[in-house]
C-alpha positions as CSV (number, residue, x, y, z in Angstrom):
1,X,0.0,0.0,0.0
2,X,1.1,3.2,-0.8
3,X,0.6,6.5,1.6
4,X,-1.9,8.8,0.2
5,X,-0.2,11.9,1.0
6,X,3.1,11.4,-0.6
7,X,3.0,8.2,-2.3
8,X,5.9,6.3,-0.5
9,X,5.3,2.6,-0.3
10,X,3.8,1.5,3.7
11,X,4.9,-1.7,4.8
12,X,2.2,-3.9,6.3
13,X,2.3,-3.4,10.3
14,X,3.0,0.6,10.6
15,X,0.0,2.8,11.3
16,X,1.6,5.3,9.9
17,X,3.8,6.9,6.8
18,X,7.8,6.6,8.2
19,X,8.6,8.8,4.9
20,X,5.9,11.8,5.7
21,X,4.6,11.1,9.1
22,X,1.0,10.9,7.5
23,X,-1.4,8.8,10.2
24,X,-3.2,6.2,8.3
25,X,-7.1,6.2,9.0
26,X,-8.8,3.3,9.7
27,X,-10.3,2.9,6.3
28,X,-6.7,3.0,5.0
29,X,-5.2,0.4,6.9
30,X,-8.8,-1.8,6.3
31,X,-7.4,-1.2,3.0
32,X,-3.7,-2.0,3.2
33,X,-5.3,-5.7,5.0
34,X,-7.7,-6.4,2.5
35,X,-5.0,-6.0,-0.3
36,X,-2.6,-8.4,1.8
37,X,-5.2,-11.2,2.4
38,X,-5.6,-13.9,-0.4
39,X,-8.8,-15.5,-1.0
40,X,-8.8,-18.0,-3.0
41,X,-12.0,-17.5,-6.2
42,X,-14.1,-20.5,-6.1
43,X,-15.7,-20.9,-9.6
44,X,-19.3,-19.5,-9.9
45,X,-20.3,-23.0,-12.6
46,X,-17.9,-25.5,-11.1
47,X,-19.1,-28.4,-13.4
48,X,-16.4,-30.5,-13.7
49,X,-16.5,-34.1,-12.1
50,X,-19.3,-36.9,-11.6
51,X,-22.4,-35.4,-10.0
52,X,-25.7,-34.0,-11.2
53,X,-27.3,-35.9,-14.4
54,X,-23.9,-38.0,-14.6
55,X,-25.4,-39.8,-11.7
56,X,-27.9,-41.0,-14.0
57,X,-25.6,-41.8,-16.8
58,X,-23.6,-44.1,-14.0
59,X,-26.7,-45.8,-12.6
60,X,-27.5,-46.4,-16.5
61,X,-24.3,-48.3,-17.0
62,X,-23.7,-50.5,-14.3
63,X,-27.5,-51.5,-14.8
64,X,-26.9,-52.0,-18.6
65,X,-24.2,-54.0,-17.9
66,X,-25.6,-56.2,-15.2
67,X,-28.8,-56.9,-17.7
68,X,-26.3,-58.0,-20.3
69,X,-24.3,-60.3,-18.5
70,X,-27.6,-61.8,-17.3
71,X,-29.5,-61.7,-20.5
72,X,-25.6,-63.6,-21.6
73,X,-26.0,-66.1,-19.2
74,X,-29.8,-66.8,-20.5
75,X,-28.6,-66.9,-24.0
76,X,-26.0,-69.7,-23.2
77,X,-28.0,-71.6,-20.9
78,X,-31.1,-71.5,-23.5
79,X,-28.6,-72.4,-26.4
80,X,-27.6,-75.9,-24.6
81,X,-30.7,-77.0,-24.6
82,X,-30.9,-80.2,-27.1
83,X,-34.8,-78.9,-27.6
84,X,-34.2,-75.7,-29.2
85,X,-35.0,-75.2,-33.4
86,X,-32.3,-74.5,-35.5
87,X,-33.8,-70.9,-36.4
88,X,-34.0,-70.5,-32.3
89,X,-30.6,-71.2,-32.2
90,X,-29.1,-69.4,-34.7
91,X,-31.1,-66.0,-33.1
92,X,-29.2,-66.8,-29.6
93,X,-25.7,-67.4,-31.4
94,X,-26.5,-64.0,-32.9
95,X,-27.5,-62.5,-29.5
96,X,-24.7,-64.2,-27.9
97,X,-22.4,-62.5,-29.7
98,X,-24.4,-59.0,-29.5
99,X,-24.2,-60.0,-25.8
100,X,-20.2,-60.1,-25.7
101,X,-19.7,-57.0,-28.3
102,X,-22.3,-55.1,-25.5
103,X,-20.8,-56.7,-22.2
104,X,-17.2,-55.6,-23.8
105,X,-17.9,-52.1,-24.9
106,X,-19.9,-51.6,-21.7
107,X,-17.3,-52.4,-19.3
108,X,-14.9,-50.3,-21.4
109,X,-17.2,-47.5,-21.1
110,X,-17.7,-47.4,-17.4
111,X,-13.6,-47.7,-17.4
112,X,-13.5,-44.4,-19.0
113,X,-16.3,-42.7,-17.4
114,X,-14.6,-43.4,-14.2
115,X,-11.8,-42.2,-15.1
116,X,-13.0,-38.9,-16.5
117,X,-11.2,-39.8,-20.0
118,X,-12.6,-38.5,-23.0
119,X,-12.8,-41.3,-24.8
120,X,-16.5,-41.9,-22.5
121,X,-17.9,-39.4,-24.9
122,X,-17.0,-41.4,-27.7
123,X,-17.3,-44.7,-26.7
124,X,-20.8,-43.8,-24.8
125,X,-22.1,-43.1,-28.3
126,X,-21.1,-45.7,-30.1
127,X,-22.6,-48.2,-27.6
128,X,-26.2,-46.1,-27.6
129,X,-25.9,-46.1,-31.4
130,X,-25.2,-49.7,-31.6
131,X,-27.7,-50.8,-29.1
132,X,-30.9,-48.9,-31.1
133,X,-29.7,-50.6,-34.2
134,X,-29.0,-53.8,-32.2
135,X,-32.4,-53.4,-30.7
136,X,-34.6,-52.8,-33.8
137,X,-32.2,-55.8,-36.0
138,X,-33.4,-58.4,-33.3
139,X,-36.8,-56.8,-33.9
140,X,-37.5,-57.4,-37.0
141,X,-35.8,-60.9,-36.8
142,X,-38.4,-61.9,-33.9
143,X,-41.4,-61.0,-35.9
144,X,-40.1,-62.8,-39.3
145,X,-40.2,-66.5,-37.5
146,X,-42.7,-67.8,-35.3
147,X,-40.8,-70.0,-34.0
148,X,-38.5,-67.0,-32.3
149,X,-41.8,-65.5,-31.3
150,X,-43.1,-68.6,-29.5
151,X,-40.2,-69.2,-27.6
152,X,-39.6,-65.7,-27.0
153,X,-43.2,-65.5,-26.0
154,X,-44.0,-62.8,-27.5
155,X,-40.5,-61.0,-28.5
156,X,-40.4,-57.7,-27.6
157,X,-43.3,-54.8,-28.2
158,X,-42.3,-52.1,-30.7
159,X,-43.6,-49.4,-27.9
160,X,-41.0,-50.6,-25.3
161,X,-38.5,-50.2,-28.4
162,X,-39.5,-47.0,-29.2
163,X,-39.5,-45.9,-25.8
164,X,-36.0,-47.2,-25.1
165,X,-35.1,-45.2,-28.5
166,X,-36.3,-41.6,-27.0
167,X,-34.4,-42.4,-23.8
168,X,-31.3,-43.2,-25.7
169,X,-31.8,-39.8,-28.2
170,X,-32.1,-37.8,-25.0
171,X,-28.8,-38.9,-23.0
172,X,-27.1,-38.6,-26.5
173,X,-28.2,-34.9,-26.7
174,X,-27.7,-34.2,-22.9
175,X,-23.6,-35.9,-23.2
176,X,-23.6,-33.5,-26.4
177,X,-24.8,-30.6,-25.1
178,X,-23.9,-30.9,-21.4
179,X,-21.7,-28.3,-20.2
180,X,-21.1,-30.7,-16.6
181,X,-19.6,-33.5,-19.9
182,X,-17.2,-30.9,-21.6
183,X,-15.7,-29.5,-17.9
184,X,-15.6,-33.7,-16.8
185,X,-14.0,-35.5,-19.9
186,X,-11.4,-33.4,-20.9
187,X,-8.4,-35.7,-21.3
């Protein structure tokens, strides 16, 4: 701090100008401590790290990834049985294999959410693309044989589809437009 009568630079613990004699008021040396202390600035928008709708986005993957690897173990346990038609069979070979692609990329994209790399982003998107085309391929495959629609009792309904398919449009907008996933996966 400087005096304000003659300009000579104060030092910190005198109530008073050694150059001029000038007595510092008590708004000057309020002044003289507030320019001494160092506060550190705490971000307004600190976004950056796991929390708010990334919550979601976790709970989503360890849930997807626990239905795969059961849905996996189904697959291989229905595939051994000696009963099963050849067209039956050849649909769980193919879902077997969907199940290991998705059980693979999963785990590989909780690994990088975890670690905050920026490869989540990418990978992220690549499994919600591949799981709405995976999800509407199987589709139409269950409806073109009965014999995958009887033992799939059913298959699946096209309105749980097409619900699944908003859900998966609206995380891939919110990871691409989501200011908390540009501050998070930055590396």
């Amino acid at each position: 701090m400087q005096c304000p009568k003659c300009n000579f630079e104060i030092q910190s613990n005198v109530s008073f100008c050694p150059n001029c004699g000038q007595v510092l008021t008590v708004k000057e040396q309020l002044q003289r401590v507030i320019e001494q202390s160092t506060v550190p600035e705490v971000p307004k928008n600190n976004l950056k790290g796991i929390g708010g709708w990334l919550i979601l986005i976790a709970i989503y993957l360890i849930s997807g990834l626990l239905f795969l690897i059961i849905q996996f173990i189904f697959d291989i346990t229905d595939f051994s049985k000696p009963s099963i038609a050849e067209s039956v069979k050849g649909y769980l070979a193919l879902s077997i294999i969907n199940g290991v692609i998705f059980i693979t990329l999963q785990i590989l994209t909780l690994l990088f959410f975890l670690r905050e790399q920026k490869l989540f982003i990418t990978f992220y998107l690549i499994t919600i693309l591949l799981s709405i085309f995976s999800s509407f391929f199987f589709y139409v495959i269950q409806q073109s044989d009965p014999e995958i629609l009887n033992f799939l009792e059913g298959g699946v309904e096209l309105e749980l589809l097409f619900g699944a398919f908003l859900i998966d449009i609206s995380l891939i907008i919110y990871i691409l437009k989501s200011k908390r996933v540009k501050a998070t996966f930055v590396n």
